[in-house]
N, C-alpha and C positions, 0 to 999 in steps of 0.2 A: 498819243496812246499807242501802245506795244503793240495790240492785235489788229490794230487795221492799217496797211492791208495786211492781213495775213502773210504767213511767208511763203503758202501756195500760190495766193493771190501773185504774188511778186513775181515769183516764179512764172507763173503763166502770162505773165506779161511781158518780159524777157522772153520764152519762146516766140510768143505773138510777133515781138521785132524782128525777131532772127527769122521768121515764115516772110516776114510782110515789107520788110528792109533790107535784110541783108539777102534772104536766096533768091532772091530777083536778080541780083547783078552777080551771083556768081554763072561762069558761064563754064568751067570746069567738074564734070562730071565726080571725078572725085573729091572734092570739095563739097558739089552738092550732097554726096554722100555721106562725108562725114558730118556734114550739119544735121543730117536727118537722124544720125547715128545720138549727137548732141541733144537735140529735140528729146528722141527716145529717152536718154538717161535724164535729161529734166524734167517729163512728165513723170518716171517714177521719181523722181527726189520729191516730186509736188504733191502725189497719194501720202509717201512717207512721210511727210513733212505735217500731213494732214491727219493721220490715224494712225500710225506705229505707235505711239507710245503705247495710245489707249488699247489697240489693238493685245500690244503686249501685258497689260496690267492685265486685261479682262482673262485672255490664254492663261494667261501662270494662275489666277485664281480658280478656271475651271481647272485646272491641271491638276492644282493642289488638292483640289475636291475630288477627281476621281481619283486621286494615289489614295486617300483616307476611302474611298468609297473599294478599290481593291484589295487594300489590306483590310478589311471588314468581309471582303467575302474570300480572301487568300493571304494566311496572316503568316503563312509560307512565303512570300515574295517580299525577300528580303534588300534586294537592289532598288524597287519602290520604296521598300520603307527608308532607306538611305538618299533615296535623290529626294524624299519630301521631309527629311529634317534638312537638309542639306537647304534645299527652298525655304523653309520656312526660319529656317535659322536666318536668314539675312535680315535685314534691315527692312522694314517694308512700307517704311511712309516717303521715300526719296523718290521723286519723279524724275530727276536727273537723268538724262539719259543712259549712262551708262551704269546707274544703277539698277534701273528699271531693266535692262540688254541683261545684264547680270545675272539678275532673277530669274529671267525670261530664260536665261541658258541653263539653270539648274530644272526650273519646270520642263521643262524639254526633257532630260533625262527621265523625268517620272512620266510622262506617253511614251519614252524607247524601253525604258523596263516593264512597262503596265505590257507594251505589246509583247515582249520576250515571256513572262512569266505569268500571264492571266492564261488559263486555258482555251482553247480555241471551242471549247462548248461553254464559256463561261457566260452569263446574260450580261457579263461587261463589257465582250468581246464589241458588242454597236457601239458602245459609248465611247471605246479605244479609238474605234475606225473612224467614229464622227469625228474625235478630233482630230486626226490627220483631216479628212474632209476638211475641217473650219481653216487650218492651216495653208491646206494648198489653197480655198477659194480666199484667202488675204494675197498669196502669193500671187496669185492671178489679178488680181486688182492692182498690186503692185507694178506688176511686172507688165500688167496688157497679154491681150493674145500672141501667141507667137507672130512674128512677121520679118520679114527681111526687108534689111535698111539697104535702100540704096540701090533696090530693085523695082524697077517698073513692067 
């Protein structure tokens, strides 16, 4: 079967070797460094691996919902109404990843025009800001807190 294990699964278990096999016997400082450097980009390829896609489907649908929910209260904001035909004109049953990336990237222009052309007294202004909010706390899941590789 495809999903088991999963391909985070996989992933975190190639990290696991490289903690529990291989940085044991390195005895070169930079070396251990770059493995920890390795570690880090594996753990996010292993979030990614686990919730981007979905992550991105759910974003572009709220996205597309507030560009209609903006042009309904500013039917003057005409950059939203062009980044949500733009989204909505694509294809939209393809999970493919770079389809889905695709979409993701035209919704994205309708949160950079909603924030440019909504008024800053607008009662859409929270709903703009939330989704930056939803975006940076994926980003942060992604990515982990900040921290320096290779530093003790």
């Amino acid at each position: 079967m495809i999903s088991k294990p999963s391909t985070a699964r996989l992933i975190e278990v190639v990290r696991q070797e490289l903690r529990e096999q291989i940085a044991p016997a390195l005895g070169d400082p930079q070396t251990q460094a770059s493995l920890q450097m390795i570690d880090h980009v594996l753990s996010t390829i292993a979030v990614r691996a686990q919730h981007e896609v979905a992550w991105m489907v759910e974003e572009t649908t709220a996205l597309c919902r507030l560009g209609h929910d903006v042009l309904a209260a500013h039917p003057e904001a005409d950059g939203v109404a062009a980044a949500l035909a733009a989204a909505e004109a694509m294809e939209q049953g393809s999970l493919h990843y770079d389809d889905v990336a695709g979409r993701y990237s035209l919704a994205s222009e309708i949160l950079s025009c909603a924030y440019e052309q909504a008024p800053g007294d607008s009662p859409l202004r929270l709903a703009i800001e939330g989704a930056f909010d939803q975006r940076l706390r994926h980003e942060v899941d992604i990515m982990g807190e900040f921290q320096l590789v290779g530093r003790t």
